[in-house]
Biopython code that builds the backbone (N, CA, C, O; Angstrom):
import numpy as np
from Bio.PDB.StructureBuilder import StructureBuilder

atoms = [
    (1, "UNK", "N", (-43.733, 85.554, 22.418)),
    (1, "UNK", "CA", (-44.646, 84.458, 22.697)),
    (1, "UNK", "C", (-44.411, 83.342, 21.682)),
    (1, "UNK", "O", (-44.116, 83.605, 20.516)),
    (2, "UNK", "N", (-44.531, 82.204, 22.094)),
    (2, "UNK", "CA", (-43.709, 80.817, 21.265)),
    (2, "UNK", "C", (-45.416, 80.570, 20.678)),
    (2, "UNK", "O", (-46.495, 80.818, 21.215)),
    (3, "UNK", "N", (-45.003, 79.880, 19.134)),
    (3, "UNK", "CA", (-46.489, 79.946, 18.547)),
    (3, "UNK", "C", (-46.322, 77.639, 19.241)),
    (3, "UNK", "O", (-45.535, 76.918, 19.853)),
    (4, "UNK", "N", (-47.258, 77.577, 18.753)),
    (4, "UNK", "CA", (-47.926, 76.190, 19.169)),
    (4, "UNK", "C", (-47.481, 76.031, 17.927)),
    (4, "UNK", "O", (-47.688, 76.816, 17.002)),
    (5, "UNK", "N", (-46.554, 74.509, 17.849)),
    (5, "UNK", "CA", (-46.533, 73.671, 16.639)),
    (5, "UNK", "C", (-46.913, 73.079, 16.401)),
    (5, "UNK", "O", (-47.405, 72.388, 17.293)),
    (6, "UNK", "N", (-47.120, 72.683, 15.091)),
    (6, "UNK", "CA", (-48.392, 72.616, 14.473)),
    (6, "UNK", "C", (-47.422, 70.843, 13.369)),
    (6, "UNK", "O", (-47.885, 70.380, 12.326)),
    (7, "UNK", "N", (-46.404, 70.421, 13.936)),
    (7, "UNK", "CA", (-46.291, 69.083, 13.268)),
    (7, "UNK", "C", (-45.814, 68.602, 14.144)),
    (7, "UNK", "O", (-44.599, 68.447, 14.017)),
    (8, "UNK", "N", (-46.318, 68.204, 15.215)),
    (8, "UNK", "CA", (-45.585, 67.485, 16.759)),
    (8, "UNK", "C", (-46.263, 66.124, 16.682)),
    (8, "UNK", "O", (-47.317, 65.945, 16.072)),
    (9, "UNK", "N", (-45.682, 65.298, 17.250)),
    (9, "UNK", "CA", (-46.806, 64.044, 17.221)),
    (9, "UNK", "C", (-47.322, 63.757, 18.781)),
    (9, "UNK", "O", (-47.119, 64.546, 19.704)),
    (10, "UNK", "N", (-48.142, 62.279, 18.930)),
    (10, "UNK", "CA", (-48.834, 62.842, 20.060)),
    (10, "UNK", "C", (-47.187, 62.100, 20.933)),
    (10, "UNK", "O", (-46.991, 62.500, 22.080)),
    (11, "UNK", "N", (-46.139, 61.084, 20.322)),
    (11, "UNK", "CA", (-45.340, 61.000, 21.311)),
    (11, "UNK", "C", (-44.237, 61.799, 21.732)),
    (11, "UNK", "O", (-43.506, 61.519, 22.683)),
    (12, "UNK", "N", (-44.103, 63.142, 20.751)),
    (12, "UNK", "CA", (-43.248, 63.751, 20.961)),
    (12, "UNK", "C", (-44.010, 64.414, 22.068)),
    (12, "UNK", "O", (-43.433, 64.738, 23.106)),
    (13, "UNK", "N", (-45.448, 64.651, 21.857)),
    (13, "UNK", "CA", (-45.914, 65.587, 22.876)),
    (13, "UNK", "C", (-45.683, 65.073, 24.403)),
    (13, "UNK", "O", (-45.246, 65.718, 25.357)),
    (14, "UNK", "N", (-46.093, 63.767, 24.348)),
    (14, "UNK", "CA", (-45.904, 62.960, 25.678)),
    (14, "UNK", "C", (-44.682, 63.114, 26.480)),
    (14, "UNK", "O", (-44.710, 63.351, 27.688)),
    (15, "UNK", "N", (-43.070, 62.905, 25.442)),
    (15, "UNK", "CA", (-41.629, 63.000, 25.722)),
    (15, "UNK", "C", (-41.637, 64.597, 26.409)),
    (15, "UNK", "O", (-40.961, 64.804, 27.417)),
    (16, "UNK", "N", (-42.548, 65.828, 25.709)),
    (16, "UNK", "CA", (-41.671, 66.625, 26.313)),
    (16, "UNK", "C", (-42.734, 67.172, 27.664)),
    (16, "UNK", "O", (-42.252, 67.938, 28.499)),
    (17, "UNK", "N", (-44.298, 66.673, 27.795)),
    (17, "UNK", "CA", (-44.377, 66.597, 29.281)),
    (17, "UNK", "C", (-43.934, 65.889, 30.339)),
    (17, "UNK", "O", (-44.423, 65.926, 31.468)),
    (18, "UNK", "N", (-42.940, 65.195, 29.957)),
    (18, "UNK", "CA", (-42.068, 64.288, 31.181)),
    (18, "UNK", "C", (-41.531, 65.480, 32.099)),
    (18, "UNK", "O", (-41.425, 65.311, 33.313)),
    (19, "UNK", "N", (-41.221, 66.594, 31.537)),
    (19, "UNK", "CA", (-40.488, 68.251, 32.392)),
    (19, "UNK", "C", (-41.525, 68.103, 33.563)),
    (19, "UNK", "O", (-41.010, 68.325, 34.659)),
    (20, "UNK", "N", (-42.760, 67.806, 33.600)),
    (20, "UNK", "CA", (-43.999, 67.664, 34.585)),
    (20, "UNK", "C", (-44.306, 66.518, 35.204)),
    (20, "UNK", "O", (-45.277, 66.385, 35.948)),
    (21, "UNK", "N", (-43.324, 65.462, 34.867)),
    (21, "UNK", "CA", (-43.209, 64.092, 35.812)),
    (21, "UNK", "C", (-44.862, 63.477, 35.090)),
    (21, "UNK", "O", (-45.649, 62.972, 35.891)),
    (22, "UNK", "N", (-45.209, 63.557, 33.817)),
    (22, "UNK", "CA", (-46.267, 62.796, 33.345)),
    (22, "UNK", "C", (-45.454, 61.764, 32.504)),
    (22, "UNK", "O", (-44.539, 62.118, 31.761)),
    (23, "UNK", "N", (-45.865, 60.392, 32.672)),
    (23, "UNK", "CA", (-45.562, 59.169, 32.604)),
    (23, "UNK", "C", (-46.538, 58.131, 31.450)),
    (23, "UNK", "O", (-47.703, 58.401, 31.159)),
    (24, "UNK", "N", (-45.992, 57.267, 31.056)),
    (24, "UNK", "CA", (-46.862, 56.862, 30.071)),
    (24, "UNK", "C", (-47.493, 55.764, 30.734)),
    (24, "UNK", "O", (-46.771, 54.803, 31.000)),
    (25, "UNK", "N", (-49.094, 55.706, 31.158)),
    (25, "UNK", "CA", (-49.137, 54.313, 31.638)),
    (25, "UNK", "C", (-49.784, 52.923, 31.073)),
    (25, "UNK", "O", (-49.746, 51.827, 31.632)),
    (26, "UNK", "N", (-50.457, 53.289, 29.679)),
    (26, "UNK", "CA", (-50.840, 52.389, 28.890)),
    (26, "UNK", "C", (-50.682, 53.375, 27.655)),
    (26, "UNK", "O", (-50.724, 54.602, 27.574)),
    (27, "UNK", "N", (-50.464, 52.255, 26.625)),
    (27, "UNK", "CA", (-51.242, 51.871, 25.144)),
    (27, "UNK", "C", (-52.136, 51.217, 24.599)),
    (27, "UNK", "O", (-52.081, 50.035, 24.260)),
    (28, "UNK", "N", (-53.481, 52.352, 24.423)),
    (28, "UNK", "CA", (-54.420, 50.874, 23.992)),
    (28, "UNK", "C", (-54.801, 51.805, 22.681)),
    (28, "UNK", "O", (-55.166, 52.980, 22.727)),
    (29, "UNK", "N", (-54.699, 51.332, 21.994)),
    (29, "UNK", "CA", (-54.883, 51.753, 20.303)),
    (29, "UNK", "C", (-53.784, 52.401, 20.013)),
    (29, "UNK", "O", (-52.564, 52.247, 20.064)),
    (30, "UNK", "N", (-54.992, 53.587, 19.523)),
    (30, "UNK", "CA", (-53.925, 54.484, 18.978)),
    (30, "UNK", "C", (-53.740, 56.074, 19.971)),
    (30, "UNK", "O", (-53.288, 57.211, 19.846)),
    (31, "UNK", "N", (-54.470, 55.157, 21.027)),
    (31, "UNK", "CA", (-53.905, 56.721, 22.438)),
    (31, "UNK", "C", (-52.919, 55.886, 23.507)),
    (31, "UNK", "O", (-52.789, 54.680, 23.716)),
    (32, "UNK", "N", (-52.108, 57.398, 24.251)),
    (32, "UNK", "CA", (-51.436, 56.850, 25.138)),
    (32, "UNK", "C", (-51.848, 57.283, 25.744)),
    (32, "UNK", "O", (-52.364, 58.307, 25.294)),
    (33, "UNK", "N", (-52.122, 57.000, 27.583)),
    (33, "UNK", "CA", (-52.824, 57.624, 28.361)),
    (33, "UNK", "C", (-51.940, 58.010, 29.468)),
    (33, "UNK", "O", (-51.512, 57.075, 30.145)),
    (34, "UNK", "N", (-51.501, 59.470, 29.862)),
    (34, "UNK", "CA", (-50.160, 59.756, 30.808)),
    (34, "UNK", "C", (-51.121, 60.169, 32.071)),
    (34, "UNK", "O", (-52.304, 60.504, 32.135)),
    (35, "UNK", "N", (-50.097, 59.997, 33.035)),
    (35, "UNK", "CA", (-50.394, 60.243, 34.531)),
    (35, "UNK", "C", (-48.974, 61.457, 35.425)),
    (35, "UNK", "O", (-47.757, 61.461, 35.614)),
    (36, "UNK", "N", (-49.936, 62.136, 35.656)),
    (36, "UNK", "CA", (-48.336, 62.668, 36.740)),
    (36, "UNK", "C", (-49.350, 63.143, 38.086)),
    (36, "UNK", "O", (-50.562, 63.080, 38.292)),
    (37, "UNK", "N", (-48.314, 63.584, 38.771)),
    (37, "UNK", "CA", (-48.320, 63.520, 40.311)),
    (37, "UNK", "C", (-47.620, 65.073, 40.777)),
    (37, "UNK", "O", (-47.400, 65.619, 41.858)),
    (38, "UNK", "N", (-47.453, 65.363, 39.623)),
    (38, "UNK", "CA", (-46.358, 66.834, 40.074)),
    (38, "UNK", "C", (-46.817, 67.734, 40.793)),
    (38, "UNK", "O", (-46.022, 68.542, 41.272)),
    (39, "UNK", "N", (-48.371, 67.861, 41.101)),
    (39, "UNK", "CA", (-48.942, 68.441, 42.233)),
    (39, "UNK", "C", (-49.065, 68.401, 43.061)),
    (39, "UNK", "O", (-49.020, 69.407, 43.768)),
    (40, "UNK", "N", (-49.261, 67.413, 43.438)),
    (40, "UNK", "CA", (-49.344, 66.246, 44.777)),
    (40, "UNK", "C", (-50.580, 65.831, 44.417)),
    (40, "UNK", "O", (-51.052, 65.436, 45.483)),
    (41, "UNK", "N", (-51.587, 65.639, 43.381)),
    (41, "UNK", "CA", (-52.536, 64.567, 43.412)),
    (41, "UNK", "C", (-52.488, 64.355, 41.829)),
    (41, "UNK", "O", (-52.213, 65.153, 40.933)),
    (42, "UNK", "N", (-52.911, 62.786, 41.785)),
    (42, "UNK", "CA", (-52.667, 62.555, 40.368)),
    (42, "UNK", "C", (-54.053, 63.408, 39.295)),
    (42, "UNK", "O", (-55.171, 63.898, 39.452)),
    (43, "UNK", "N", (-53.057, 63.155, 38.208)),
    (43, "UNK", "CA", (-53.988, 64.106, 37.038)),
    (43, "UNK", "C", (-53.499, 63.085, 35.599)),
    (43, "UNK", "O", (-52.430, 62.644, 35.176)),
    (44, "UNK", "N", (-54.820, 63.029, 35.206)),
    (44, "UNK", "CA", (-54.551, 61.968, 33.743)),
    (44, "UNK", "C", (-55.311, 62.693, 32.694)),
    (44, "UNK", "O", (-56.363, 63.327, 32.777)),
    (45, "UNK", "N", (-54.346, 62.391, 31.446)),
    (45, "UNK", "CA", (-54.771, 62.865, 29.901)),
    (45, "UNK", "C", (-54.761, 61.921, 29.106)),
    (45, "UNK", "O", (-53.982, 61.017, 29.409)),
    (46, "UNK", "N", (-55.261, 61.809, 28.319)),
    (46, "UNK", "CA", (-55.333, 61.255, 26.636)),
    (46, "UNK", "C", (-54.671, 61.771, 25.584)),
    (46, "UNK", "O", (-55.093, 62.844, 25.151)),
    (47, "UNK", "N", (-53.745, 61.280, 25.070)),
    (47, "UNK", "CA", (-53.245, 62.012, 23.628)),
    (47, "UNK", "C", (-53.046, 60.931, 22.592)),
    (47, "UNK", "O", (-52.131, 60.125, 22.757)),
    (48, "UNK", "N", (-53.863, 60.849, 21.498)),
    (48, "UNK", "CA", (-53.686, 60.514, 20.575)),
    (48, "UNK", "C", (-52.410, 60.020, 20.043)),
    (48, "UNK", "O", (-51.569, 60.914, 19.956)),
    (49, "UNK", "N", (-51.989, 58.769, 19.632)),
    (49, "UNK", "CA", (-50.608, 58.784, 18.998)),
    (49, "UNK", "C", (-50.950, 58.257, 17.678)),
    (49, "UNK", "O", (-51.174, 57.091, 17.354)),
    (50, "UNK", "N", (-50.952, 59.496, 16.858)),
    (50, "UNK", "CA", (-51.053, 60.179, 15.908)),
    (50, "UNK", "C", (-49.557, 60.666, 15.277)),
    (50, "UNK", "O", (-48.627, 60.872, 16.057)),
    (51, "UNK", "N", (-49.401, 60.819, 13.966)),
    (51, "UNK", "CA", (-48.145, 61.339, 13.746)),
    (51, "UNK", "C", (-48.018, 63.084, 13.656)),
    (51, "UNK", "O", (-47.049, 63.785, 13.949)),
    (52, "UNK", "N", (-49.346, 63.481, 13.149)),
    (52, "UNK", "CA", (-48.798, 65.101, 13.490)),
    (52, "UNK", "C", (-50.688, 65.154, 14.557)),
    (52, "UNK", "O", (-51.458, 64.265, 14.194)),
    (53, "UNK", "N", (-51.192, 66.044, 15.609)),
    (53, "UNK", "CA", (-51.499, 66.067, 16.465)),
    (53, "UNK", "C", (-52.376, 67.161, 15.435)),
    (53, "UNK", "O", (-51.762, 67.763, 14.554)),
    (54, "UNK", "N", (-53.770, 67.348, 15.617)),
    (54, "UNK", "CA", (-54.753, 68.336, 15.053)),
    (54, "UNK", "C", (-54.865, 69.510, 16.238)),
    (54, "UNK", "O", (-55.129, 69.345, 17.429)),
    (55, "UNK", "N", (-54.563, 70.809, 15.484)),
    (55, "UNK", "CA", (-54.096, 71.844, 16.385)),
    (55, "UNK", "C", (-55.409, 72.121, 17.601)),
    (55, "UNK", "O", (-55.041, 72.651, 18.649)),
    (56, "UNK", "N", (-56.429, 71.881, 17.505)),
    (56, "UNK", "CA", (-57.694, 71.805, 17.970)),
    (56, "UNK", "C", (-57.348, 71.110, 19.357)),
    (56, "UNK", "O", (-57.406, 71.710, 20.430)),
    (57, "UNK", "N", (-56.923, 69.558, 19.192)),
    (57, "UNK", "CA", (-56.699, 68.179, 19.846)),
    (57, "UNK", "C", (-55.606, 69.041, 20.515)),
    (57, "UNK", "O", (-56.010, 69.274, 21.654)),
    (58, "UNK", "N", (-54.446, 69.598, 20.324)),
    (58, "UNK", "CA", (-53.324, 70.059, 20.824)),
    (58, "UNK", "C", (-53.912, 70.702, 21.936)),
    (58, "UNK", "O", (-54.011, 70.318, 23.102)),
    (59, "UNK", "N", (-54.266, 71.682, 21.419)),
    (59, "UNK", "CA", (-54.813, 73.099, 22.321)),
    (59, "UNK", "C", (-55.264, 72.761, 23.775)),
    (59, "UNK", "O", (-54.815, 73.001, 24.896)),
    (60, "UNK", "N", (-56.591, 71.950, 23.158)),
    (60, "UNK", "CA", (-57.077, 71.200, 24.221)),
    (60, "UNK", "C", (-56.316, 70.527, 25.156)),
    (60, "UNK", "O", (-56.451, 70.768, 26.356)),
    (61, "UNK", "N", (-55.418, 69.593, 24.681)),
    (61, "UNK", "CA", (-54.446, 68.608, 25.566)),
    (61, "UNK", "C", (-53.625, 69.570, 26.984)),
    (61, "UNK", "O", (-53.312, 69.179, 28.109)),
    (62, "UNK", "N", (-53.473, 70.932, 26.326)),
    (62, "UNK", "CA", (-52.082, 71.832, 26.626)),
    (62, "UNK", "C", (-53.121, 72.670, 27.317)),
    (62, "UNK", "O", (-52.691, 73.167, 28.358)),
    (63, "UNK", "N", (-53.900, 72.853, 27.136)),
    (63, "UNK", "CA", (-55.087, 74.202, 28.216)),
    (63, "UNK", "C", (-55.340, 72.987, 29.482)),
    (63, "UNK", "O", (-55.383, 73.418, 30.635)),
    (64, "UNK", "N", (-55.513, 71.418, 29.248)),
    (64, "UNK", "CA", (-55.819, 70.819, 30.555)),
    (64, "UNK", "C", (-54.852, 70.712, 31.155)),
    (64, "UNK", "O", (-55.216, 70.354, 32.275)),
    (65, "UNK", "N", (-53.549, 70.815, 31.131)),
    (65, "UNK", "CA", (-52.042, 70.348, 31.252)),
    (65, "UNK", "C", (-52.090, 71.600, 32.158)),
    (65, "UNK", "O", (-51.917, 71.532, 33.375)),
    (66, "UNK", "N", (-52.394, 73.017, 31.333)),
    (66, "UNK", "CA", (-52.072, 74.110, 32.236)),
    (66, "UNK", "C", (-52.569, 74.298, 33.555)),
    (66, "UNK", "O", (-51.992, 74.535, 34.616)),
    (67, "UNK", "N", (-54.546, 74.038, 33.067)),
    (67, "UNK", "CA", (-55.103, 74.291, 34.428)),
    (67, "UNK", "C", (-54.409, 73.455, 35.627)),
    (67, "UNK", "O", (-53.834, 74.063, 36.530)),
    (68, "UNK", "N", (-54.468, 72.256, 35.612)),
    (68, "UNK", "CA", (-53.651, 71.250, 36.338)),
    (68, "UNK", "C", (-52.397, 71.643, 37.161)),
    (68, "UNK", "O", (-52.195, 71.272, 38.317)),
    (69, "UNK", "N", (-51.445, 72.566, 36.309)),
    (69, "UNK", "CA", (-50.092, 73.281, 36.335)),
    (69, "UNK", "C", (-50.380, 74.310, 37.411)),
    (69, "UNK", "O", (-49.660, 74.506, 38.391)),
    (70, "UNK", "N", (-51.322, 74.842, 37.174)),
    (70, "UNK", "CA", (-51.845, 76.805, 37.505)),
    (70, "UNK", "C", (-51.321, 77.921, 37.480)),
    (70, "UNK", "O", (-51.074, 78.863, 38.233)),
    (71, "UNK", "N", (-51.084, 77.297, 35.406)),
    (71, "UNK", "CA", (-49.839, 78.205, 34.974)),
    (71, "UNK", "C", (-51.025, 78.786, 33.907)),
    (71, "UNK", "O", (-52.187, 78.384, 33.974)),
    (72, "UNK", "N", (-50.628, 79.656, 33.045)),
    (72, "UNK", "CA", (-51.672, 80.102, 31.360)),
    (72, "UNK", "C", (-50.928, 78.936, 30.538)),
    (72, "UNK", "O", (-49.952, 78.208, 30.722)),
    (73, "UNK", "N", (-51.456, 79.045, 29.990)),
    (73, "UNK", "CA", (-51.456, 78.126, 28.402)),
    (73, "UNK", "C", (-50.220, 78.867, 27.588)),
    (73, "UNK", "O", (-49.414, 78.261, 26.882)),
    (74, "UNK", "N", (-50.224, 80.018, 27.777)),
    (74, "UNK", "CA", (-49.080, 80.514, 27.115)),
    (74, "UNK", "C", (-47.846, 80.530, 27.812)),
    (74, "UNK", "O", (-46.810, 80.847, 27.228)),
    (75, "UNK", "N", (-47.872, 80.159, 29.233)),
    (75, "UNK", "CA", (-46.529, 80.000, 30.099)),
    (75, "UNK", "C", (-45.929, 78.324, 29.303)),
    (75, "UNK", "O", (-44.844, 78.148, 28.749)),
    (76, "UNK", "N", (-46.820, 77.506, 29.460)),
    (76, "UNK", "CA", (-46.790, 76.171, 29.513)),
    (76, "UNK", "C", (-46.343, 76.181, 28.040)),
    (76, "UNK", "O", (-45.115, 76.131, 27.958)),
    (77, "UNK", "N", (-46.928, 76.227, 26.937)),
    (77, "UNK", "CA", (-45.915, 76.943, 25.594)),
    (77, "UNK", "C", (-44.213, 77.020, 25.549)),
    (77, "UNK", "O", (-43.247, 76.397, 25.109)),
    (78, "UNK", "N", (-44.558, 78.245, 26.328)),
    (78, "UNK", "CA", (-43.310, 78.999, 26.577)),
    (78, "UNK", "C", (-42.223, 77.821, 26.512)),
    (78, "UNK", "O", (-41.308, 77.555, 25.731)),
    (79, "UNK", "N", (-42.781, 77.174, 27.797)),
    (79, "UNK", "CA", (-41.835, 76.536, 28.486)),
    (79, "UNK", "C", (-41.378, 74.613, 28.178)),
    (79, "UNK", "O", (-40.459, 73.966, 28.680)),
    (80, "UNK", "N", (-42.415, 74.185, 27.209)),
    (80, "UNK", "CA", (-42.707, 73.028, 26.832)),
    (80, "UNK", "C", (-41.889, 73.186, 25.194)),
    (80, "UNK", "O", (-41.072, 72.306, 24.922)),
    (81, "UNK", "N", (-42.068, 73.992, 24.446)),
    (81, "UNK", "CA", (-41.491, 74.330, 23.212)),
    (81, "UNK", "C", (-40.464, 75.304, 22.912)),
    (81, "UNK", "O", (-40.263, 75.697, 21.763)),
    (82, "UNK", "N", (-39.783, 75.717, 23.956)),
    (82, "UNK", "CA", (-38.786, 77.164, 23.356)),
    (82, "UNK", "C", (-37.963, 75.798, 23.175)),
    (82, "UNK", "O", (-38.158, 74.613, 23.447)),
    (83, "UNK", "N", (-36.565, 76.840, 22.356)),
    (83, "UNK", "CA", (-35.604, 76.379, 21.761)),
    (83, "UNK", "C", (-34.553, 76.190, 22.430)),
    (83, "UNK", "O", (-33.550, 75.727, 21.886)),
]
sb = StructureBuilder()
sb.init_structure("model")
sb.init_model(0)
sb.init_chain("A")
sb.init_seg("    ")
for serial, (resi, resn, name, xyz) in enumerate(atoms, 1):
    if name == "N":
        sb.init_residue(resn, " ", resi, " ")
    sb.init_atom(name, np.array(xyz, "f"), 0.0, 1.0, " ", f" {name:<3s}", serial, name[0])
structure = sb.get_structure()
């Protein structure tokens, strides 16, 4: 099981849900706000762009990503961070 990293930022996080066709569609501060469609209906998040991401803020981001997916949190892991 791949542990959750814990110095990602929020745009690296953004770069590597693109695998899920989520897109960046604004910057307004210091969040980016992504959109994807990979289900067939759209689904939008918030992530902080932040330089390292508070594991709390992570968790959260990556458990809504999953339900959305209707994968576990630990598939989406798996598959967002292996090497």
């Amino acid at each position: 099981m791949s542990k959750i990293p814990r110095n990602i930022s929020g745009k690296e996080l953004a770069d590597l849900l693109r695998k899920y066709n989520y897109k960046i569609l604004r910057k307004t501060g210091s969040h980016l706000r992504l959109n994807s469609e990979y289900m067939g209906y759209s689904h939008n998040i918030t992530i902080p762009d932040h330089k390292f991401l508070k594991i709390g803020t992570l968790n959260n981001i990556l458990r809504d990503v999953s339900e959305y997916l209707k994968i576990t949190k630990e598939q989406l892991v798996e598959e967002i961070f292996k090497k």
